[in-house]
N, C-alpha and C positions, 0 to 999 in steps of 0.2 A: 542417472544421466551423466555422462563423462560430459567435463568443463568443457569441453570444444564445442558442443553443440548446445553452449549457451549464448544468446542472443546476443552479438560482440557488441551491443549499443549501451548492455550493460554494465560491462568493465569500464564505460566513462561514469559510470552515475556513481554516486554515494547512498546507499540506502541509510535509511536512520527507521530505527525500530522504536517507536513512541513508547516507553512506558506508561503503564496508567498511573495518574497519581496517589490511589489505591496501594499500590504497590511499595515495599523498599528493595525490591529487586526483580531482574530480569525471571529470576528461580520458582515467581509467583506469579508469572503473566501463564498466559492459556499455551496449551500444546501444539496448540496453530502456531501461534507466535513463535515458540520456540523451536519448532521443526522447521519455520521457514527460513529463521535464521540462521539455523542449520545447515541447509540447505545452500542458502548464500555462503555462506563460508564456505561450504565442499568446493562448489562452485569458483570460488578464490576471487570473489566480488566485495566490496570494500562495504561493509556494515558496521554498522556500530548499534547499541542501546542507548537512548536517549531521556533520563530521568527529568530533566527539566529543561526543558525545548524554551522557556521563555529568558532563560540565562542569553544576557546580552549578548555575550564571546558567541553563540553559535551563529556563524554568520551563514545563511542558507541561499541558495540562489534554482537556477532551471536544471541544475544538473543535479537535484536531489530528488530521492524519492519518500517519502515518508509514509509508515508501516503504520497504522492504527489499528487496536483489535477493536476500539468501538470508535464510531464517528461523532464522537460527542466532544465538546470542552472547550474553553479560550483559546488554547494556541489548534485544536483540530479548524477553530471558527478563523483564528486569524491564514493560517495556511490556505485553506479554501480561498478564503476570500483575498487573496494575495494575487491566486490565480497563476502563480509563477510555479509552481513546485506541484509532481503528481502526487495523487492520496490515494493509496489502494487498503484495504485489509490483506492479512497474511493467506487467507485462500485463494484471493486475486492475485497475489505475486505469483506464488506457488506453484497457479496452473500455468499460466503465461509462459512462466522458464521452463515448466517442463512440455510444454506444446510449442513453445517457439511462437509463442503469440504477441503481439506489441501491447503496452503496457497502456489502461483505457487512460483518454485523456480527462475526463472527468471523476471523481471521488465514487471507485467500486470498493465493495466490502468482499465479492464474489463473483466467479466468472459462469455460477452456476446457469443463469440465465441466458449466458450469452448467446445468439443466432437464433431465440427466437422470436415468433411474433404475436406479437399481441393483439385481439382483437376485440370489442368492447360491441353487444349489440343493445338492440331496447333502449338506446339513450334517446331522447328528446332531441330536438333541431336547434335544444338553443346549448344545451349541452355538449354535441358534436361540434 
């Protein structure tokens, strides 16, 4: 996908790619991870690798977006619950830039689901 037909809301944001704390480098996170990064950088979008997101100096605000391969851990819980900053996984970013899709406002891991609906039958009236 040539950079011009990426979503211009993006070049304000700063991605930040969570490493797991599992990891001592970006060279051991998943292939998702690293092809999205990838990706952002083709794209000429402002990313970084973020080994320890609870170091004070990182100062975070609404114009970030934070990369998680799993939704788990202290700073995934404090982000959330901040409520300031989006939480996608790297197959959520991914598809977005390359569909031109707006980035979900609540913590996706996957955009595989997205559009469809769900429907749930055989429950009880107190269930429903």
């Amino acid at each position: 996908m040539p950079p011009n037909d990426i979503n211009k809301s993006l070049k304000k944001i700063k991605i930040h790619f969570i490493l797991d704390p599992n990891y001592s480098s970006e060279d051991e996170s998943s292939s998702g991870m690293q092809e999205c990064y990838e990706e952002c950088v083709s794209n000429k979008l402002l990313v970084d690798w973020v080994k320890d997101p609870m170091d004070p100096k990182h100062k975070f605000t609404k114009n970030h977006i934070f990369v998680f391969e799993k939704f788990s851990g202290d700073f995934y819980d404090k982000i959330v619950s901040s409520g300031t900053c989006l939480v996608v996984g790297p197959y959520c970013l991914f598809t977005c830039m390359n569909k031109s899709l707006p980035i979900p406002q609540v913590p996706t891991l996957t955009m595989a689901m997205d559009q469809l609906i769900i429907s749930f039958s055989c429950l009880s009236k107190e269930i429903k």
